[in-house]
C-alpha positions in Angstrom: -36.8 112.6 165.2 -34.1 112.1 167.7 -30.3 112.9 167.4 -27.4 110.2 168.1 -27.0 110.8 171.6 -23.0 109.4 171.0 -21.0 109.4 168.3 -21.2 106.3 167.4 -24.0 104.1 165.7 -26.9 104.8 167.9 -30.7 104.5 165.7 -33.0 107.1 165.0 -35.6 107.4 162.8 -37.0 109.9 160.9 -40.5 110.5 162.1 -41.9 111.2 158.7 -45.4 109.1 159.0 -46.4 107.6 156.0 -47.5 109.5 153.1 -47.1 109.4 149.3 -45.3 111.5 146.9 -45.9 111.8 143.1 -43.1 111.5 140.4 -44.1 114.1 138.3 -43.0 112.7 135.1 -44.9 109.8 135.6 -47.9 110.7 137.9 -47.4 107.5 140.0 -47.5 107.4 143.9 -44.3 106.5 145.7 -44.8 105.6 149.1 -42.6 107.3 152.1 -42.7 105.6 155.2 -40.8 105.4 158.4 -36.9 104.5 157.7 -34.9 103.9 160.8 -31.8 105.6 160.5 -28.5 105.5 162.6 -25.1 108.0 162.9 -22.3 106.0 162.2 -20.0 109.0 163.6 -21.1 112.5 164.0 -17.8 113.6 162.5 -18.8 117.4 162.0 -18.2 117.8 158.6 -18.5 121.3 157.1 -19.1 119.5 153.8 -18.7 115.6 153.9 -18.4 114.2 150.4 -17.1 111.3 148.2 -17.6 108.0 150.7 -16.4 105.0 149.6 -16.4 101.4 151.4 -12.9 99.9 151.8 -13.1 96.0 152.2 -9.3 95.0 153.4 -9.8 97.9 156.1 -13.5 97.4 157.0 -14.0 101.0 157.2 -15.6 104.1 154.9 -13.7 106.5 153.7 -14.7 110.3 152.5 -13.7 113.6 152.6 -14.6 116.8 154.3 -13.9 119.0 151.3 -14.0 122.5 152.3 -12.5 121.4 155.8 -9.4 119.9 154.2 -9.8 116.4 155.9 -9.8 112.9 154.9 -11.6 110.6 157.5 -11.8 107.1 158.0 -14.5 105.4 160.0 -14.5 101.7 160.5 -17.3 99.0 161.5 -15.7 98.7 165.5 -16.5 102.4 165.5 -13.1 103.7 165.3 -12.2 106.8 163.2 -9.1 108.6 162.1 -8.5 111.9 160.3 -5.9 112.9 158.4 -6.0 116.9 157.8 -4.7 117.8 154.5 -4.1 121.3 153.4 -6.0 123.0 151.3 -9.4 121.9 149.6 -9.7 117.7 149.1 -12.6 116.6 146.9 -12.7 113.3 145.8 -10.9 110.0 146.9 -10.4 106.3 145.2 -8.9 102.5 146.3 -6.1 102.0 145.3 -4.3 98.8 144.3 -1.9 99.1 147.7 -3.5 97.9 150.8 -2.5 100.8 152.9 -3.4 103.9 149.9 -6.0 105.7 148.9 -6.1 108.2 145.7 -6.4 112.0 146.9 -7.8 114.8 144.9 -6.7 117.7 146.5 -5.3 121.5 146.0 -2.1 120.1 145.4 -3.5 117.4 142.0 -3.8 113.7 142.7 -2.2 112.6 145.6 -1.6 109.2 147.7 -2.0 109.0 151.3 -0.9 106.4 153.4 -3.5 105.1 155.8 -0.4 103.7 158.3 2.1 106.9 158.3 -0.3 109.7 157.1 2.1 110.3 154.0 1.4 112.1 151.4 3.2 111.1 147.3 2.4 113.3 144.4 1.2 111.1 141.6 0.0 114.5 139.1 0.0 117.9 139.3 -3.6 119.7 139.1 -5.6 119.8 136.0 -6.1 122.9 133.9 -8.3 125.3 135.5 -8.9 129.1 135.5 -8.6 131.2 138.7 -11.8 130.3 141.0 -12.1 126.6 139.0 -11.4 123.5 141.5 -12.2 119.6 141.4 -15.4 118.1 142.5 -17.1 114.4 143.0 -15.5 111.9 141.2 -15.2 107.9 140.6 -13.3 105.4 139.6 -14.0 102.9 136.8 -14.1 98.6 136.2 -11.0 99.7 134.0 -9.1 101.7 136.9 -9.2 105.1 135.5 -10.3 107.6 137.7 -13.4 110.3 136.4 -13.5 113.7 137.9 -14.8 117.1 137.2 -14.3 120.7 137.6 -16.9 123.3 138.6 -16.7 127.3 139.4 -16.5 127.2 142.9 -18.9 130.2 143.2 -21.4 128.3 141.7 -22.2 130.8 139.1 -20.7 129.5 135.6 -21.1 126.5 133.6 -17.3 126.5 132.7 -16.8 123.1 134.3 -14.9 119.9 132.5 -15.1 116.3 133.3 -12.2 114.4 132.5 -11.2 110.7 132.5 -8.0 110.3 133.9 -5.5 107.1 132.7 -2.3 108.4 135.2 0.7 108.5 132.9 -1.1 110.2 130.4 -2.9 113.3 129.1 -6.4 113.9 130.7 -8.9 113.4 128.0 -12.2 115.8 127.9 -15.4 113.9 128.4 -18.0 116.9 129.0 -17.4 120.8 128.7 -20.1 123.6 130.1 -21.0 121.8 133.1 -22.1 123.6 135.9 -21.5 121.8 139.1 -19.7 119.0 138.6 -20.6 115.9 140.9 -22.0 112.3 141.4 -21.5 110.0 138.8 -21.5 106.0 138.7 -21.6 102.9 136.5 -24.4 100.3 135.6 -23.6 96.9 137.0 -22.3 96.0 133.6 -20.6 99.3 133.0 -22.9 100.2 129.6 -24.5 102.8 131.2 -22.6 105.6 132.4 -24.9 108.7 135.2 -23.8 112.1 135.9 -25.1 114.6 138.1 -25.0 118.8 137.2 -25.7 120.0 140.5 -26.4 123.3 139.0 -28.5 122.4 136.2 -30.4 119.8 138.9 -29.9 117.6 136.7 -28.4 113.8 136.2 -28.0 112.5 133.1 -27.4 108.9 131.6 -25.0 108.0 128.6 -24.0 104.7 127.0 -20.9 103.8 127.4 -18.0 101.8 126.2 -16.8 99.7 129.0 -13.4 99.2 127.6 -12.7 102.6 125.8 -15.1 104.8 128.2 -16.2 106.8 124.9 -20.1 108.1 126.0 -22.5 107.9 123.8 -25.6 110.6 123.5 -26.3 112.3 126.5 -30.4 111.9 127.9 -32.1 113.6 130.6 -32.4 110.9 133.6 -33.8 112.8 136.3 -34.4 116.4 136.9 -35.6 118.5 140.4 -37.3 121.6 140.4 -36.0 125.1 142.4 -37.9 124.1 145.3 -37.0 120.1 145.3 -33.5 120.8 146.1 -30.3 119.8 144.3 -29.3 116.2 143.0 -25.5 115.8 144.7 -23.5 112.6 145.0 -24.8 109.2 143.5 -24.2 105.0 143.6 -25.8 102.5 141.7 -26.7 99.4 143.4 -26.3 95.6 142.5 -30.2 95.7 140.9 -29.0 99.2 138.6 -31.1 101.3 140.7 -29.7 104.9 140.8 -29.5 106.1 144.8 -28.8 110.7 144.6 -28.3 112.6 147.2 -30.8 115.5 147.5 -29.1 119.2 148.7 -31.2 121.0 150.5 -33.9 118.3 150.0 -34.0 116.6 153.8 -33.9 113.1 151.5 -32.5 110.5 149.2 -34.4 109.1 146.1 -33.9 105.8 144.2 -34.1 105.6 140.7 -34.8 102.7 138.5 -32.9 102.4 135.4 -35.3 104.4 133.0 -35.4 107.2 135.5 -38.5 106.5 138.0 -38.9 107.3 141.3 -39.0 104.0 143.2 -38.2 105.1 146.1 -37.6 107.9 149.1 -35.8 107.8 152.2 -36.0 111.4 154.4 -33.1 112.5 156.0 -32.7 114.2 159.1 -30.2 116.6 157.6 -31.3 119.1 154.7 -28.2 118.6 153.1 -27.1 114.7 152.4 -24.3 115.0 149.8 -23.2 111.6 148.8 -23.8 107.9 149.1 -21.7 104.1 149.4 -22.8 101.1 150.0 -20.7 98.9 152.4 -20.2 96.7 155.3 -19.2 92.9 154.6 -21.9 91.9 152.3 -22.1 95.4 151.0 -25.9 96.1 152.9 -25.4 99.2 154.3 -25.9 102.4 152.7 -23.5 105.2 154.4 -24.3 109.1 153.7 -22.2 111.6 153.7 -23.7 114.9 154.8 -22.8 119.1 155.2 -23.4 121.5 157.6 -21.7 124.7 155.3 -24.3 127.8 155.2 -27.1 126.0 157.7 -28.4 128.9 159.9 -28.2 128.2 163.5 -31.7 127.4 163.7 -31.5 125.0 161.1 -28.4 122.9 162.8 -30.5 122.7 165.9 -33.2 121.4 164.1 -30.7 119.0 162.6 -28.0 118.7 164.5 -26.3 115.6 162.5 -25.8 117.7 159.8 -22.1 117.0 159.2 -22.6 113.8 160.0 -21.9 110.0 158.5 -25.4 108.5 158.8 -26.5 104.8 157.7 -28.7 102.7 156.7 -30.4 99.3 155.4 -32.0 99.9 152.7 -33.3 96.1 151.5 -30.6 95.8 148.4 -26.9 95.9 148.4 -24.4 98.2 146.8 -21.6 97.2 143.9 -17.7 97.0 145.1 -15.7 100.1 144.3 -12.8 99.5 141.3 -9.6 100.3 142.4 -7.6 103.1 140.8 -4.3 102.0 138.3 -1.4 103.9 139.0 
């Protein structure tokens, strides 16, 4: 495979050949072929997270979490970063033109895309030493959903919490390990959430007015050597699009769980996924370069990375925060 030789939206595409992988739940052959690939903007992320496709501005924002950044990349190939202090982990649209939602060190934040401004909207959640925030999402309803994780990696002491700003938090799921992608069916009765730690994502029903989840059920699980599930989208068919850490890939789900499809990075470590653009096409992937020996980032030098491409279905808009 080649690298972008620019920054900005040159193709590539991941030599791969075509070969066939089996879903070992269900024994059936999903073909890999040749994908072509392109960088949007090699934006040298340590660890890019939480995209999300902003239609008034025309641009993707996401995070670079452990770098303390917010970036904003738009379709004339323009980019600006806003460097925040501290650890920022999650974003969401917000009902002003010119805001987006902030999860950072500091609790839940605003930051104006025109002056760089920052407005505390809440302080932090409750965490122990060594807890912070992780992935998170807004839903149809406005209410943001984010979770906690043990930033070492180690314990399952994480919470994911739906937040309603003005009020109380309220507890969705205790013991969780690493917190991360989670998303909505197209008609918001099925609710996915990823445990990085566990390699796990699970589905729940869900109550699109109330949010209360139903039962939780294995929906897809990785072994040790497959890598991690990370960030998630659903697309506009219900198909479940993860992130695969340390797993050179991302897979497609269909709703009961099935691998329908896999598209190889050429990063080991995509991290999370939005669909955007005008008719909401593209898939943009947010990727990390954090703990790659140097070996491994010159075999993949776009780790870090926003990479793109068009994938054959299109994506669901993101809701917009209530504040």
């Amino acid at each position: 495979m080649t690298a972008c030789e620019s920054p900005n939206n040159l193709a590539f595409t991941c030599n791969i050949g075509i070969h066939t992988i089996v879903d070992r739940h269900t024994h059936i052959g999903v073909d890999v072929g040749l994908v072509a690939v392109r960088c949007a903007w090699d934006a040298g992320c340590l660890l890019g997270e939480g995209p999300v496709w902003d239609a008034r501005t025309r641009a993707v924002h996401f995070v670079d979490l452990k770098g303390g950044a917010v970036h904003s990349w738009s379709l004339d190939g323009g980019h600006r970063t806003w460097q925040l202090d501290g650890i920022v982990s999650a974003l969401a649209l917000t009902e002003a033109p010119d805001a987006i939602l902030c999860a950072t060190s500091r609790g839940f934040e605003c930051l104006s895309l025109e002056t760089g401004a920052r407005t505390l909207i809440s302080r932090p959640l409750p965490m122990a030493d060594g807890m912070r925030t992780n992935d998170g999402g807004c839903d149809a309803q406005g209410n943001f959903w984010i979770g906690t994780m043990d930033d070492a990696e180690r314990s399952f002491a994480g919470t994911l919490y739906r937040i309603s700003f003005g009020q109380e938090p309220v507890t969705k799921l205790e013991g969780v390990g690493v917190s991360n992608g989670l998303g909505w069916s197209p008609d918001g009765s099925m609710f996915y959430f990823t445990d990085s730690l566990r390699r796990s994502i699970y589905r729940f029903d869900c109550d699109v007015a109330s949010g209360t989840l139903g039962e939780k059920t294995l929906f897809a699980e990785l072994t040790d050597g497959e890598g991690a599930p990370d960030g998630l989208t659903v697309d506009a068919e219900g198909h479940v699009w993860s992130a695969i850490w340390d797993g050179w890939r991302i897979i497609r789900y269909d709703p009961d769980g099935r691998i329908d499809q896999v598209v190889e990075m050429p990063v080991p470590r995509p991290t999370s996924l939005a669909f955007g653009g005008p008719d909401l096409a593209t898939l943009y992937i947010t990727t990390a370069r954090i703990g790659l020996a140097d070996e491994v980032l010159r075999a993949a030098p776009l780790s870090g990375a926003l990479l793109a491409l068009e994938p054959g279905v299109r994506g669901l808009a993101a809701s917009r925060v209530q504040l």
